[in-house]
C-alpha positions as a Markdown table, in Angstrom:
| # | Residue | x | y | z |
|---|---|---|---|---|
| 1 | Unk | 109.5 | 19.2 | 173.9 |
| 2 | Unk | 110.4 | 15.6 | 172.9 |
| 3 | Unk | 107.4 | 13.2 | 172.2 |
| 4 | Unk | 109.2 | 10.3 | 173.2 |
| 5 | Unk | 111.2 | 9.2 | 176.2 |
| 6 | Unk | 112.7 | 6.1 | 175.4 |
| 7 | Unk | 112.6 | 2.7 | 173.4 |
| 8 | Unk | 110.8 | 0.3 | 174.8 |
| 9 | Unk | 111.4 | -2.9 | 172.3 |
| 10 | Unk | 111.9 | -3.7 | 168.9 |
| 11 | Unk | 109.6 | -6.0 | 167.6 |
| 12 | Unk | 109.8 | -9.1 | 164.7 |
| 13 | Unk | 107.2 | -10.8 | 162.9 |
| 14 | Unk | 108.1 | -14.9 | 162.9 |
| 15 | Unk | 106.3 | -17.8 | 161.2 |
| 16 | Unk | 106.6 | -20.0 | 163.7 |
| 17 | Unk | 107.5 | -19.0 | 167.0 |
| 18 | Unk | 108.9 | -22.6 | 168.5 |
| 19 | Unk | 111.6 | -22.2 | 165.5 |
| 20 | Unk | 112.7 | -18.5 | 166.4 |
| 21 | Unk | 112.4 | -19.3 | 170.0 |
| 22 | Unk | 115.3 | -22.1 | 169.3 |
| 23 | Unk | 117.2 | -19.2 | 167.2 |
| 24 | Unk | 117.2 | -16.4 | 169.2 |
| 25 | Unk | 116.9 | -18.3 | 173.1 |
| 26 | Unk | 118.7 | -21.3 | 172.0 |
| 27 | Unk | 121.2 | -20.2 | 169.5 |
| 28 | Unk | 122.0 | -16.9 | 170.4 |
| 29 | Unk | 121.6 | -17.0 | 174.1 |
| 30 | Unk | 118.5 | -15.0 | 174.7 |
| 31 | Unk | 116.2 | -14.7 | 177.5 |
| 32 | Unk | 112.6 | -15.2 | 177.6 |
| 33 | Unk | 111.5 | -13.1 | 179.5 |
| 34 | Unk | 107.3 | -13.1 | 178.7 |
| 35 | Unk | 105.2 | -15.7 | 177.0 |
| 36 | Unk | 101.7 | -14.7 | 175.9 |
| 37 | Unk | 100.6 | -18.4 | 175.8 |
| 38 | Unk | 102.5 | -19.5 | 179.0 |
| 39 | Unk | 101.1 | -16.8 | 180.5 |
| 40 | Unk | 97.2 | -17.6 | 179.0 |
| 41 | Unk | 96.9 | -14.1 | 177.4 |
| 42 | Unk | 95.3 | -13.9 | 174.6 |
| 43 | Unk | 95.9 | -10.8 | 172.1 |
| 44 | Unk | 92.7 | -11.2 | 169.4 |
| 45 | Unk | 89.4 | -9.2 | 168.5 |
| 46 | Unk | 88.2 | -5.4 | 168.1 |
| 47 | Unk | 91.6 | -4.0 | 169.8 |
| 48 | Unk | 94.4 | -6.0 | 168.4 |
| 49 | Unk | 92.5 | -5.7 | 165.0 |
| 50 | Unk | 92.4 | -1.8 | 165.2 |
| 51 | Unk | 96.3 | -2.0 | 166.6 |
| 52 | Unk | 97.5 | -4.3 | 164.0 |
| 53 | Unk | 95.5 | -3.5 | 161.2 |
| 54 | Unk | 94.9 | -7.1 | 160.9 |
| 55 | Unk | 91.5 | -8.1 | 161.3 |
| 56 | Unk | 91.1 | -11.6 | 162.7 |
| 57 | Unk | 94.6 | -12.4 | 163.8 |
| 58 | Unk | 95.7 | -14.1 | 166.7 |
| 59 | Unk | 98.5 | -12.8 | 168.0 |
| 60 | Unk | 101.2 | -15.0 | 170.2 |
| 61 | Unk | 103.7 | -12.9 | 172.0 |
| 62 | Unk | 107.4 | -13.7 | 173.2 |
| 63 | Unk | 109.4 | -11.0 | 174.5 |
| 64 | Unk | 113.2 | -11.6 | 175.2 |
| 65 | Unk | 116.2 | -10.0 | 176.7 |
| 66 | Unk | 118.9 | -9.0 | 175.0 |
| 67 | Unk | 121.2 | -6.9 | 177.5 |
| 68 | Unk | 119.2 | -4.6 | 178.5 |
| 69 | Unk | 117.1 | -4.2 | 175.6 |
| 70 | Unk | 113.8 | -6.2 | 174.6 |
| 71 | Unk | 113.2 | -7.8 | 171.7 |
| 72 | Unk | 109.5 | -9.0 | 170.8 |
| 73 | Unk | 108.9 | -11.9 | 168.5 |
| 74 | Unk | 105.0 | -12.3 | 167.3 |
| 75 | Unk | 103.4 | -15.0 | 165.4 |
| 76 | Unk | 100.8 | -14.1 | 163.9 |
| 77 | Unk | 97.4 | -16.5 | 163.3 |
| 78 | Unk | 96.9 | -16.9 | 160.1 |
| 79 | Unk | 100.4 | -15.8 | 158.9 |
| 80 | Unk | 100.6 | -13.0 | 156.5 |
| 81 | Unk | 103.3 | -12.9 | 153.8 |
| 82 | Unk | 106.5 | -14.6 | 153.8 |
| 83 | Unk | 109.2 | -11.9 | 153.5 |
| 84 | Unk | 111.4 | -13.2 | 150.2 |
| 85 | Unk | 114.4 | -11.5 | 149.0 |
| 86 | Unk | 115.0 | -9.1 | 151.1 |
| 87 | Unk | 118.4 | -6.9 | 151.0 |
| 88 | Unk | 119.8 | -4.4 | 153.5 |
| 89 | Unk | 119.6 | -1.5 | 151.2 |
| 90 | Unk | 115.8 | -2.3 | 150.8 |
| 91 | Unk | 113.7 | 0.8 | 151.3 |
| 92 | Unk | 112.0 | 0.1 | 155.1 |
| 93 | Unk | 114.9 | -2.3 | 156.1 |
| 94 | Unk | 115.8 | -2.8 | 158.9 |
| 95 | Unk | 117.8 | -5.0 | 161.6 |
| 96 | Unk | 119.1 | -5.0 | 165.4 |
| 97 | Unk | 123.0 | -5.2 | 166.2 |
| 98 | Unk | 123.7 | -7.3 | 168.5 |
| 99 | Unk | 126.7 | -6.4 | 170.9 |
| 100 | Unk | 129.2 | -9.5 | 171.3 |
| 101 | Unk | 132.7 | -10.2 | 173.3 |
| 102 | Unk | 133.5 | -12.9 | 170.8 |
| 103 | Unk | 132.6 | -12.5 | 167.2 |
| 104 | Unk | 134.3 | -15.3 | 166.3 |
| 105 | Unk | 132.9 | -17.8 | 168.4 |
| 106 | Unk | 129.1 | -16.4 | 166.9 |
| 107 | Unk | 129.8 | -17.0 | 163.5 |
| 108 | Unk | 131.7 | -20.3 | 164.5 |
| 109 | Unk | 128.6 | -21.3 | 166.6 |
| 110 | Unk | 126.4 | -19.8 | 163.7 |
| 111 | Unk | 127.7 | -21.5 | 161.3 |
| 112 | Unk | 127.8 | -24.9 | 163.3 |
| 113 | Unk | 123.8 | -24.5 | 163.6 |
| 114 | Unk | 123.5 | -23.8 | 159.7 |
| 115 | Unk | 122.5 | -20.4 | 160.4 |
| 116 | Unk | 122.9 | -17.9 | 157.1 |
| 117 | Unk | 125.6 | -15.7 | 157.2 |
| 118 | Unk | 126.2 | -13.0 | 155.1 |
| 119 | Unk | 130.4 | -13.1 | 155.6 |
| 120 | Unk | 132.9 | -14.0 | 158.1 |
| 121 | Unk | 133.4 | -11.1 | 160.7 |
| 122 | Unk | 134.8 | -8.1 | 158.7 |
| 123 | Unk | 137.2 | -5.3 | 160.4 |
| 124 | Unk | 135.5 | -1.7 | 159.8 |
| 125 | Unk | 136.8 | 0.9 | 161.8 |
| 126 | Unk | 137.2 | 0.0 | 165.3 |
| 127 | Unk | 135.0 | -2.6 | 165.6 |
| 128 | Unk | 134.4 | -6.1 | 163.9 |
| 129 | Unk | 131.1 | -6.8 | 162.3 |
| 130 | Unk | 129.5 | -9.4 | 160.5 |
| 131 | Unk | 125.5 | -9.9 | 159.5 |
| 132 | Unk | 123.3 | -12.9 | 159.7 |
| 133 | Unk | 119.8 | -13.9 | 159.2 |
| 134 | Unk | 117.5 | -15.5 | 161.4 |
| 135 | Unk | 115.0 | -18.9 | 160.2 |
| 136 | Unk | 112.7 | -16.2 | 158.4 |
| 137 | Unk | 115.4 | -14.0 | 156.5 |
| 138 | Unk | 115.2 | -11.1 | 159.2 |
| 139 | Unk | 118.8 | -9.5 | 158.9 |
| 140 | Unk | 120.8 | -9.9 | 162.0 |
| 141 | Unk | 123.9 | -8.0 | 163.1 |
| 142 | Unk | 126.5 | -8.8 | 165.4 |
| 143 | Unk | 129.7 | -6.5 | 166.6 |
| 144 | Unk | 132.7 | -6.8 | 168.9 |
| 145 | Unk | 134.2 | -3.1 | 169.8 |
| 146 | Unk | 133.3 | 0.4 | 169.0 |
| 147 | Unk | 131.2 | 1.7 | 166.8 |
| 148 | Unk | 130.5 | 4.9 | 165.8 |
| 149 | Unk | 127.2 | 7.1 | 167.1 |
């Protein structure tokens, strides 16, 4: 019997949500699709505590569309660590690919907004792939043909 159905988002901490809202909508192209404070929710107290495991947060939600997927962005109030240093081969990393029709233009485009990139687009296999970060280090991937899986 299988637990789970289906994914519903994937989901990144920010430190401050009008900069990632300028990466990701702005920059990359992506669709808000639900605003926590737009929409006068609030997500703070017993619940989101015992959820989070962050007593006395305030949480401010964005969710966007990416294709068909979601991706949630959440600011946290008050902010918790600064992620520093972080690699791709770090234990409990992780990122999102990003499916693209022109990877050239992204990085061009990436690189025109100063946006950190980790190479130019690089030929593995059938596809062409390249990885970025967004304005808090997350790592970012981008690819134009077929991968594997």
């Amino acid at each position: 019997m299988t637990m789970i159905s289906s994914m519903h988002h994937v989901s990144f901490t920010v430190s401050s949500m009008a900069r990632s809202l300028a990466f990701y909508r702005d920059i990359l192209g992506l669709k808000v699709l639900w605003d926590s404070a737009a929409a006068g929710a609030q997500f703070k107290g017993p619940a989101a505590d015992k959820v989070t495991g962050c007593p006395g947060a305030e949480l401010h939600i964005v969710f966007l569309a990416a294709g068909g997927s979601r991706i949630e962005l959440i600011e946290y109030s008050p902010a918790g660590k600064a992620l520093i240093g972080n690699q791709a081969s770090d234990t409990g990393g992780a990122h999102i690919c990003f499916k693209t029709e022109n990877i050239q233009e992204l990085y061009e485009r990436l690189l025109a907004n100063n946006v950190r990139t980790h190479c130019a687009p690089q030929t593995l296999e059938r596809a062409q792939v390249m990885y970025f970060r967004d304005p808090d280090g997350i790592i970012l991937e981008a690819a134009q043909g077929e991968l594997p899986g």
